[in-house]
N, CA, C and O atoms as CSV, one atom per row, in Angstrom:
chain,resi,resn,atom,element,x,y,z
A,1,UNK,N,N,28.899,12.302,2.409
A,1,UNK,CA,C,29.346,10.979,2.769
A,1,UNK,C,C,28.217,10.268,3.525
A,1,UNK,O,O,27.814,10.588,4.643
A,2,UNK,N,N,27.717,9.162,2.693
A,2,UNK,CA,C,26.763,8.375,3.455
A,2,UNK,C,C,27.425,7.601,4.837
A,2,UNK,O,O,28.652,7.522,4.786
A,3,UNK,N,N,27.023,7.233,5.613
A,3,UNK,CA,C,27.303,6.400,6.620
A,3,UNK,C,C,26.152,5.104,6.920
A,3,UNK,O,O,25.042,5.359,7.388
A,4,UNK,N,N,26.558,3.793,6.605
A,4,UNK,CA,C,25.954,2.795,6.805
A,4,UNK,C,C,25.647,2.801,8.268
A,4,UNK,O,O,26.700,2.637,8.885
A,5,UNK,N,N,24.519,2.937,9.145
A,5,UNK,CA,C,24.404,2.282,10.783
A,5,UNK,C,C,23.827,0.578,10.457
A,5,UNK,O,O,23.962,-0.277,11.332
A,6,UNK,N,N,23.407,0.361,9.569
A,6,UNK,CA,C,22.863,-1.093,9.494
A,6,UNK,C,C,21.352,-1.419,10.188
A,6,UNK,O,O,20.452,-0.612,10.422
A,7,UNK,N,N,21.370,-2.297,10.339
A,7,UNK,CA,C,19.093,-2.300,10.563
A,7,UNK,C,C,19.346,-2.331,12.110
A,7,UNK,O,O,20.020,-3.075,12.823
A,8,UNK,N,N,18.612,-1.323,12.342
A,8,UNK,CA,C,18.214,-1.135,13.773
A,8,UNK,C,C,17.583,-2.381,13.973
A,8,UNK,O,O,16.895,-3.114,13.263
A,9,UNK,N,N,18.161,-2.438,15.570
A,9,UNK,CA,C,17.089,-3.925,16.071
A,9,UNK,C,C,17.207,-3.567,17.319
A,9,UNK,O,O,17.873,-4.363,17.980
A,10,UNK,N,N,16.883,-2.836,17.777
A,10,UNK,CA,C,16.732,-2.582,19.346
A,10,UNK,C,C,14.928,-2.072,19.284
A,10,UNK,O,O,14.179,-1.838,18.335
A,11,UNK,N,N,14.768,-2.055,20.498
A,11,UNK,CA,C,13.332,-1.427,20.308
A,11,UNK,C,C,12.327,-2.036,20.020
A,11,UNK,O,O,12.613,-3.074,19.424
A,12,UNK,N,N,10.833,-1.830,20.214
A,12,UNK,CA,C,9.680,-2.741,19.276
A,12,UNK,C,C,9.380,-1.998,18.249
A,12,UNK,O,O,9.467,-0.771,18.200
A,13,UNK,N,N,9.103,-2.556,17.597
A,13,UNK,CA,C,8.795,-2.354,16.008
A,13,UNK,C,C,6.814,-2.215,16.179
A,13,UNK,O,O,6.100,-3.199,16.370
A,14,UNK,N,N,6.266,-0.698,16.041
A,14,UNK,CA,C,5.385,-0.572,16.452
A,14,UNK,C,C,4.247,-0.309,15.131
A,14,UNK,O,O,3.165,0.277,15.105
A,15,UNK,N,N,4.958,-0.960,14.178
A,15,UNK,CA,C,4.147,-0.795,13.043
A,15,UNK,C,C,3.495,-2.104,12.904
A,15,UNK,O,O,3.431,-2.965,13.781
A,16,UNK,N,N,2.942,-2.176,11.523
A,16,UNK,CA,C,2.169,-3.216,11.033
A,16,UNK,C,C,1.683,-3.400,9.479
A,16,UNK,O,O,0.806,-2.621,9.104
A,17,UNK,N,N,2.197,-4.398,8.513
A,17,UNK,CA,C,2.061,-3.975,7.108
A,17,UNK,C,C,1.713,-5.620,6.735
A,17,UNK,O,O,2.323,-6.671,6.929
A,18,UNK,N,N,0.492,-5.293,6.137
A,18,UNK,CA,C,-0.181,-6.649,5.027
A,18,UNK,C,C,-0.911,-6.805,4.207
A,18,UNK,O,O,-1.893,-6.083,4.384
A,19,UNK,N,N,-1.006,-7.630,2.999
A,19,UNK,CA,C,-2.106,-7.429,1.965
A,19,UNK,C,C,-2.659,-9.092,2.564
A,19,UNK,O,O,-1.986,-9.975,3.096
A,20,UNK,N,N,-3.769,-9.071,2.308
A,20,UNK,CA,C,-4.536,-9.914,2.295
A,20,UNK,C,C,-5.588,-10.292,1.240
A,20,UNK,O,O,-6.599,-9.591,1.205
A,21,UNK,N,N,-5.492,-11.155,0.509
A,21,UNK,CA,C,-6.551,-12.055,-0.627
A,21,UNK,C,C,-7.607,-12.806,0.352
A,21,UNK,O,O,-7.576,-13.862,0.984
A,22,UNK,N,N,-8.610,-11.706,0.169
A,22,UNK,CA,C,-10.316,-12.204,0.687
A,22,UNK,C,C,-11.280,-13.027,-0.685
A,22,UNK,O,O,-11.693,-12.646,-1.780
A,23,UNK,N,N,-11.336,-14.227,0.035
A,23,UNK,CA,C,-11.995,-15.354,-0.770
A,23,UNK,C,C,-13.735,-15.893,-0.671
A,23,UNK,O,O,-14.596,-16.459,-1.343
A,24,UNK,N,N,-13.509,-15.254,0.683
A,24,UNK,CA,C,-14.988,-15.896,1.643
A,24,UNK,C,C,-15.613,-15.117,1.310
A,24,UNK,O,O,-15.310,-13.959,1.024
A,25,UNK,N,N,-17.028,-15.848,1.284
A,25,UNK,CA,C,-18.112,-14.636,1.274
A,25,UNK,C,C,-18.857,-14.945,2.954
A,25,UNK,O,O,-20.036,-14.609,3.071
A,26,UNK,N,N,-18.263,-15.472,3.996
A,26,UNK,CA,C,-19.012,-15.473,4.894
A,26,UNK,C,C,-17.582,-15.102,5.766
A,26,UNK,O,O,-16.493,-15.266,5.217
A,27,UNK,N,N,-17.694,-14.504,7.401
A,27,UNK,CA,C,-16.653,-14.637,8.103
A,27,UNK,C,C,-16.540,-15.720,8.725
A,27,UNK,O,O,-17.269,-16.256,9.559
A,28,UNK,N,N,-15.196,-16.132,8.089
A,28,UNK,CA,C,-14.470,-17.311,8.974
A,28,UNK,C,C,-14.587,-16.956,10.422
A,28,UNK,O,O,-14.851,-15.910,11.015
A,29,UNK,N,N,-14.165,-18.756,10.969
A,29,UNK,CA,C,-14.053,-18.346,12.293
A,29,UNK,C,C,-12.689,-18.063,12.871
A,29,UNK,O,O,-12.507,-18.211,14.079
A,30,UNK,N,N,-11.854,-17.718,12.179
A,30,UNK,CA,C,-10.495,-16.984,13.014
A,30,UNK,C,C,-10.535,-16.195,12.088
A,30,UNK,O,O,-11.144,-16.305,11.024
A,31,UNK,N,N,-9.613,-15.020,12.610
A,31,UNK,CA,C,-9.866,-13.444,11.954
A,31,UNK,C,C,-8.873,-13.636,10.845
A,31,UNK,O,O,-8.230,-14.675,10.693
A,32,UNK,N,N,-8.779,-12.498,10.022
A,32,UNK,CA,C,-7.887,-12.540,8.707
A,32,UNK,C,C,-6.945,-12.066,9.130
A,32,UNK,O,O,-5.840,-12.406,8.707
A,33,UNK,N,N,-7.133,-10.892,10.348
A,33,UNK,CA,C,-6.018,-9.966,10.575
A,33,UNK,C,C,-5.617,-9.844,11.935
A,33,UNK,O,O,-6.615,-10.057,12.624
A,34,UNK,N,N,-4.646,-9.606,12.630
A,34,UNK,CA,C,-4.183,-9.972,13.847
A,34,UNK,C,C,-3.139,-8.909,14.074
A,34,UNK,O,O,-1.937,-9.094,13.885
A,35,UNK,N,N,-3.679,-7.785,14.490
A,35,UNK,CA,C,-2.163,-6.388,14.856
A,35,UNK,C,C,-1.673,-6.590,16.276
A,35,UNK,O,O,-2.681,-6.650,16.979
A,36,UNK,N,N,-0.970,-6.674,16.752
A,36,UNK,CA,C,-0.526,-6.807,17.163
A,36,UNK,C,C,0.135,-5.746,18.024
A,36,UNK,O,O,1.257,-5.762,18.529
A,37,UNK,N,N,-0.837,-4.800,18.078
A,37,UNK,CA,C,-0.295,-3.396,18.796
A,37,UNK,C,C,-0.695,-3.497,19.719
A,37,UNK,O,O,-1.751,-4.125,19.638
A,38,UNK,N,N,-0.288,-3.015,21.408
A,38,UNK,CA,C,-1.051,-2.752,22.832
A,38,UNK,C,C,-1.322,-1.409,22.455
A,38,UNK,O,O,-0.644,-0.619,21.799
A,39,UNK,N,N,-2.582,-1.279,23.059
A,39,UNK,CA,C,-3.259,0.312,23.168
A,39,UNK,C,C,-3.773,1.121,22.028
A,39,UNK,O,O,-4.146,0.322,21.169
A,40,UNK,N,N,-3.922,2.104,21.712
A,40,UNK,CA,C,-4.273,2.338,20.878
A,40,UNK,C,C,-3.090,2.250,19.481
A,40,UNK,O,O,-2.001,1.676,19.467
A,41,UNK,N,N,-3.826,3.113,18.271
A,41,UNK,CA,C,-3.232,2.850,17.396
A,41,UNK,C,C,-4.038,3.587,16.019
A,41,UNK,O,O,-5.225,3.898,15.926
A,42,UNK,N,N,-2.932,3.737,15.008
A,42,UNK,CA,C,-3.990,4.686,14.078
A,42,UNK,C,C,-3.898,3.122,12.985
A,42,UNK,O,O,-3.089,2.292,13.399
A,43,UNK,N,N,-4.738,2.709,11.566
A,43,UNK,CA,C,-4.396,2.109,10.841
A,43,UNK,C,C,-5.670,2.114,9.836
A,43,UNK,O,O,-6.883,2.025,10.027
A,44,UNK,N,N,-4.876,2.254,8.700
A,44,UNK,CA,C,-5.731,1.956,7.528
A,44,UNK,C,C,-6.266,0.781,6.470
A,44,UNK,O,O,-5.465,0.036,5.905
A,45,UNK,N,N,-7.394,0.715,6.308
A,45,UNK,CA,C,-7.389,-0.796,5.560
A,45,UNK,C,C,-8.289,0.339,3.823
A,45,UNK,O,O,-9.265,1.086,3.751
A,46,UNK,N,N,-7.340,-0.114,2.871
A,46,UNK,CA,C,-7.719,-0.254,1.503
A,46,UNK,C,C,-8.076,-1.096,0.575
A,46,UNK,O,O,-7.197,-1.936,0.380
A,47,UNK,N,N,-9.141,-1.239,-0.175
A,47,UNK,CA,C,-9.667,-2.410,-0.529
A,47,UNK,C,C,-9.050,-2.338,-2.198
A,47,UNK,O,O,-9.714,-1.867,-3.121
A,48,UNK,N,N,-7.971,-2.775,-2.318
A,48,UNK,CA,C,-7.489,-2.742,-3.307
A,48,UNK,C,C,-7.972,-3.762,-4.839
A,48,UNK,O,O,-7.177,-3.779,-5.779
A,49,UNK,N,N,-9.179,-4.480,-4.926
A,49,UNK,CA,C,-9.440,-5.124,-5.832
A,49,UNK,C,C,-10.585,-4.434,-6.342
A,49,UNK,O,O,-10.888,-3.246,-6.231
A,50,UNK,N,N,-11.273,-5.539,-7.019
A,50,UNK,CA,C,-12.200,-4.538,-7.791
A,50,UNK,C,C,-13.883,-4.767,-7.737
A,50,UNK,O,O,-14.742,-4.363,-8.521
A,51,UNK,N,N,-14.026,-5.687,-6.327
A,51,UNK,CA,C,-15.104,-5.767,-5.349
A,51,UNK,C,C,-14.945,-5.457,-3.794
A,51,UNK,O,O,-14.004,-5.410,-3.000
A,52,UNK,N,N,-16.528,-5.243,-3.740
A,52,UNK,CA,C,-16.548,-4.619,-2.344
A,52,UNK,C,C,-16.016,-5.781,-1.314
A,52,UNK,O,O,-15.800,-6.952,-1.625
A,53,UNK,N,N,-15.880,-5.281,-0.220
A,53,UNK,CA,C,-15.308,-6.059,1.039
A,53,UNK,C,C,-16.284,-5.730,1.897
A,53,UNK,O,O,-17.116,-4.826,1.816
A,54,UNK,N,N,-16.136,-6.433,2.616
A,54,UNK,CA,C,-17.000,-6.141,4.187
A,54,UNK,C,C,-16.189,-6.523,5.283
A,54,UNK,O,O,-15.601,-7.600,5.180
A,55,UNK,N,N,-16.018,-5.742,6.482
A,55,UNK,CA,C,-15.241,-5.943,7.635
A,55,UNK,C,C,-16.109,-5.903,8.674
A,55,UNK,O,O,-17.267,-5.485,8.669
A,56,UNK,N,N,-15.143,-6.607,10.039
A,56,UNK,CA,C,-15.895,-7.110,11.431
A,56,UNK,C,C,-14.975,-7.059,12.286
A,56,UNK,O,O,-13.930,-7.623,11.961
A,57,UNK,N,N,-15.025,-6.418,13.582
A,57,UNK,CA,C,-14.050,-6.322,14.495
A,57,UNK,C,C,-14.335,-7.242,15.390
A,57,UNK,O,O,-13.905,-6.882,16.486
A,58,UNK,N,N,-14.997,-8.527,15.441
A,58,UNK,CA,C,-15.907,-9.213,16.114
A,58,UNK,C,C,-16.078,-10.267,15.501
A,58,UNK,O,O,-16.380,-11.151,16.303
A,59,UNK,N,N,-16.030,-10.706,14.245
A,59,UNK,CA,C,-16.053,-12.180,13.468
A,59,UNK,C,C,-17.538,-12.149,13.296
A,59,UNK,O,O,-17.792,-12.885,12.342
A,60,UNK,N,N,-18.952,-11.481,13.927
A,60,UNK,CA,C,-19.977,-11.636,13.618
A,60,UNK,C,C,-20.976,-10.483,13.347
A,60,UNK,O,O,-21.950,-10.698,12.624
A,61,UNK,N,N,-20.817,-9.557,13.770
A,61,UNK,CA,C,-21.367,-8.484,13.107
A,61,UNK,C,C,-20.947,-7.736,12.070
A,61,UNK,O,O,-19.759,-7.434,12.179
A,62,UNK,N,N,-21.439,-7.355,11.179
A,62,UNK,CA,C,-21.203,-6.720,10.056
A,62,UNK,C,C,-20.635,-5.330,10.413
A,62,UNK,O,O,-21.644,-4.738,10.797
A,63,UNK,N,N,-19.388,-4.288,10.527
A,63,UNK,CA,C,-19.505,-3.106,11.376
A,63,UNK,C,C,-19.195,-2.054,9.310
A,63,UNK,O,O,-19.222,-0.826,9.387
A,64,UNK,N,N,-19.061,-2.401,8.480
A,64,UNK,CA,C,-18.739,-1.787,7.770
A,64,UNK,C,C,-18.446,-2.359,5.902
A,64,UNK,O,O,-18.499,-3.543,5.571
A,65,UNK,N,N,-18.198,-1.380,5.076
A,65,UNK,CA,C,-17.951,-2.206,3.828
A,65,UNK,C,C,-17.128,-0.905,3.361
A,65,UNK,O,O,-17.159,0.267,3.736
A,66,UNK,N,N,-16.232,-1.728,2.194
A,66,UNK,CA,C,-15.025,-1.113,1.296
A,66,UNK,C,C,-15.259,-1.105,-0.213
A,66,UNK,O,O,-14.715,-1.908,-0.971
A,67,UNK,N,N,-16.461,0.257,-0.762
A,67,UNK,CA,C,-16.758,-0.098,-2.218
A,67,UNK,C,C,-15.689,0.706,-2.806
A,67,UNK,O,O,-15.301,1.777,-2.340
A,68,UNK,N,N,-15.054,-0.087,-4.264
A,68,UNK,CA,C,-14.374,0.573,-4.808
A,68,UNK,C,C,-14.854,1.424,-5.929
A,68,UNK,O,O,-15.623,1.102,-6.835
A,69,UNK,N,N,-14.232,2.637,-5.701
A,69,UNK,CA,C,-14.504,3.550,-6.719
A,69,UNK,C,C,-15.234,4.573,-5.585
A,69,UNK,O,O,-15.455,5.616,-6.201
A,70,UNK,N,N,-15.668,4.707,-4.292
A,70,UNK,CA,C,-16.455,5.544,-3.370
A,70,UNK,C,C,-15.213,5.980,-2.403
A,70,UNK,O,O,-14.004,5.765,-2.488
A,71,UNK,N,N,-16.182,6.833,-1.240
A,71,UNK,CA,C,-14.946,7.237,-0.692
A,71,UNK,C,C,-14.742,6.195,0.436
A,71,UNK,O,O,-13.827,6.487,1.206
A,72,UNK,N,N,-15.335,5.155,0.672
A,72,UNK,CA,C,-15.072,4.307,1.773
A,72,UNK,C,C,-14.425,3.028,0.807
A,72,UNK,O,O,-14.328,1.996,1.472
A,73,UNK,N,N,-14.112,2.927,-0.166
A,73,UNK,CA,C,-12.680,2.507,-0.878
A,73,UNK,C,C,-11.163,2.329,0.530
A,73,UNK,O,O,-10.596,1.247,0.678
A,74,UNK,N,N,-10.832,3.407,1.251
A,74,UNK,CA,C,-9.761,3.471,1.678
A,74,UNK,C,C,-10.344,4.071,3.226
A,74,UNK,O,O,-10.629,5.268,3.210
A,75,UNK,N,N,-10.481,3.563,4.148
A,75,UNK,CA,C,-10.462,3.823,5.249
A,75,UNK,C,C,-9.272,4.240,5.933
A,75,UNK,O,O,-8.125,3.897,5.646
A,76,UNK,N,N,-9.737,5.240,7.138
A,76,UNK,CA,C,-8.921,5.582,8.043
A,76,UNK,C,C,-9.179,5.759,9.671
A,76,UNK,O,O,-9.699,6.815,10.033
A,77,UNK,N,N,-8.888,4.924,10.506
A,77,UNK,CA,C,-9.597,4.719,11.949
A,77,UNK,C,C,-7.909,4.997,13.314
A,77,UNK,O,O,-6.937,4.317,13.643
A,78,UNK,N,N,-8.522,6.529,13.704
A,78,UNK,CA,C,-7.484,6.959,14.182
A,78,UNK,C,C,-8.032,6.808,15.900
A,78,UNK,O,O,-9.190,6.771,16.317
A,79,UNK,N,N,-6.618,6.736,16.737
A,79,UNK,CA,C,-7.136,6.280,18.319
A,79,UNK,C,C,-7.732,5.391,18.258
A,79,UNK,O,O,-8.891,5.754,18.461
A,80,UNK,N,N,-7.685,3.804,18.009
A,80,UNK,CA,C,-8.707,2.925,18.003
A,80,UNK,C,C,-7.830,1.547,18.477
A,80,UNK,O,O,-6.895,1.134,17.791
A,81,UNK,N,N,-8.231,0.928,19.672
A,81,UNK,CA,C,-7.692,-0.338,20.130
A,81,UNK,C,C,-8.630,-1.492,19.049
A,81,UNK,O,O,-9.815,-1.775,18.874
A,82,UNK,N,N,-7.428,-1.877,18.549
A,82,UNK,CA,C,-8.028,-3.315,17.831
A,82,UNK,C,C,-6.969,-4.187,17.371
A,82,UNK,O,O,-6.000,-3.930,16.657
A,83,UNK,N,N,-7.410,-5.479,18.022
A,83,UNK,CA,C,-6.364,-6.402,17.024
A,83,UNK,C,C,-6.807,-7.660,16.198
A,83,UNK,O,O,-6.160,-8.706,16.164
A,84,UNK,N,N,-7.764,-7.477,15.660
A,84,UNK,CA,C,-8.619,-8.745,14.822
A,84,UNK,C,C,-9.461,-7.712,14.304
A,84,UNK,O,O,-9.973,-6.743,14.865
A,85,UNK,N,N,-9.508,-8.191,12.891
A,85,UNK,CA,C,-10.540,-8.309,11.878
A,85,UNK,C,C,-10.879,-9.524,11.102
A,85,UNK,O,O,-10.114,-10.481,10.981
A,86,UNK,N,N,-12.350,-9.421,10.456
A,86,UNK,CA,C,-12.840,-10.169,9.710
A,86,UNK,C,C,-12.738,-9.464,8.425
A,86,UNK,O,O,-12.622,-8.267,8.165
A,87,UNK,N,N,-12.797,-10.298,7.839
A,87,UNK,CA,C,-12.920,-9.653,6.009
A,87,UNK,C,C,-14.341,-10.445,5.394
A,87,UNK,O,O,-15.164,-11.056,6.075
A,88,UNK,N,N,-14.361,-10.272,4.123
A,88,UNK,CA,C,-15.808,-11.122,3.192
A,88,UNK,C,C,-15.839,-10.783,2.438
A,88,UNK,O,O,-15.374,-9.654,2.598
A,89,UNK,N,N,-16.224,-10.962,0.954
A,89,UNK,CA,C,-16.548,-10.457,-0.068
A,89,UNK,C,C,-17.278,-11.809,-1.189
A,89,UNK,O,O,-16.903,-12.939,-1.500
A,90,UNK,N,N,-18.464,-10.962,-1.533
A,90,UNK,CA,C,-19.191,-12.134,-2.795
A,90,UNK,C,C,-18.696,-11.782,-4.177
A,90,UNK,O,O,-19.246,-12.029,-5.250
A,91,UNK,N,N,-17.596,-11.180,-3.959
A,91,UNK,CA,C,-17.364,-10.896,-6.029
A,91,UNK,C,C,-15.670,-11.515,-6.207
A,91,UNK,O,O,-14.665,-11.068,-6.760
A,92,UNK,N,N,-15.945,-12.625,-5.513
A,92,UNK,CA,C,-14.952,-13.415,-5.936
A,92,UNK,C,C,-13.413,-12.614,-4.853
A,92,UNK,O,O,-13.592,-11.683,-4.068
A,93,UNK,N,N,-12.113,-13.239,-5.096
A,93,UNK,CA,C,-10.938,-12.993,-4.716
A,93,UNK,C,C,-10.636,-11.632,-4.547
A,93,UNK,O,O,-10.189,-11.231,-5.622
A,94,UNK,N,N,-10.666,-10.675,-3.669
A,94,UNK,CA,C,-10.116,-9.196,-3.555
A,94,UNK,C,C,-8.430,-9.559,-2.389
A,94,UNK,O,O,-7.734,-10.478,-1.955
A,95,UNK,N,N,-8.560,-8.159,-2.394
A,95,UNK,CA,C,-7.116,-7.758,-1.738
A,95,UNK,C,C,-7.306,-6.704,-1.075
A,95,UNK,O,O,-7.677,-5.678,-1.645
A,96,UNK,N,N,-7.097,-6.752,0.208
A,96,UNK,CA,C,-7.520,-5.375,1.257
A,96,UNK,C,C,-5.987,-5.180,1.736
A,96,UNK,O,O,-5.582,-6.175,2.338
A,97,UNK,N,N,-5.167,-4.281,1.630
A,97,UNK,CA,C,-3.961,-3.676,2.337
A,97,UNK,C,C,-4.196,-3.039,3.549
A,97,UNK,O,O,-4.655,-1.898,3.479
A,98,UNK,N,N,-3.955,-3.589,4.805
A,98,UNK,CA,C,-3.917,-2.653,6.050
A,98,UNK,C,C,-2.048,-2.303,6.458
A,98,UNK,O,O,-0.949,-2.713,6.084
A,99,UNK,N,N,-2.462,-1.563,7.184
A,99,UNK,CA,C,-1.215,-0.665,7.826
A,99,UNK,C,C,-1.501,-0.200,8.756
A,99,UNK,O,O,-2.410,0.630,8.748
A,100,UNK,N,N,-0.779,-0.579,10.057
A,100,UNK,CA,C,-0.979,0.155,10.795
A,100,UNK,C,C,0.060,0.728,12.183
A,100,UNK,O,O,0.835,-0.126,12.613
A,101,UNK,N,N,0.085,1.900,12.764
A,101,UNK,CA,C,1.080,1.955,13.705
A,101,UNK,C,C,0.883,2.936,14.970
A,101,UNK,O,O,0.119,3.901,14.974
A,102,UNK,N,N,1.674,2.542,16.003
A,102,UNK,CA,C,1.217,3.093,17.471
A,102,UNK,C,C,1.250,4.437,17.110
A,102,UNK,O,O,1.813,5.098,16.239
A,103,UNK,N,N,0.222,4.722,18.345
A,103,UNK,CA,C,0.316,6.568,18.265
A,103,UNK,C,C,1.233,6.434,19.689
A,103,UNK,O,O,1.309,5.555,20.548
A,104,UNK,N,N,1.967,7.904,19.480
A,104,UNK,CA,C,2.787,7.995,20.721
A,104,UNK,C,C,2.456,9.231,21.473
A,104,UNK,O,O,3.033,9.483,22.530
């Protein structure tokens, strides 16, 4: 016998889920991504299209890139305070999926 409880709503909701369509080939000046977690946090960003990406925790330095088909395709950055990224890419329109959620 199933039992319906209905959608929890008490509590914070300590996750974080989005796809994003990267257009720019330069970083804008407000970030693409905005988590919204205090403290640390584990979260992954996958570059789901079929050009590379480049990311920035900073809007101006370059800290990394997402080639597809390699193993930095799908990142994973565990214990890490952050709530802004930049995105970029020169091969036209991609899609980067992040996720991310508190460690406890």
């Amino acid at each position: 016998m199933a039992i319906n409880l209905g959608h929890i709503t008490q509590g914070k909701d300590t996750n974080f889920f989005q796809k994003v369509t990267i257009n720019s080939a330069a970083f804008k000046s407000n970030c693409d991504i905005y988590i919204n977690i205090r403290g640390t946090c584990s979260f992954t960003m996958i570059n789901e299209g079929l050009g590379t990406i480049e990311y920035s925790f900073n809007g101006s330095t370059l800290h990394g890139d997402m080639i597809p088909g390699t193993p930095t395709e799908a990142l994973f950055f565990d214990n890490r305070v952050v709530s802004k990224i930049w995105f970029r890419t020169a091969a036209g329109p991609n899609i980067v999926r992040i996720e991310a959620w508190a460690r406890s």
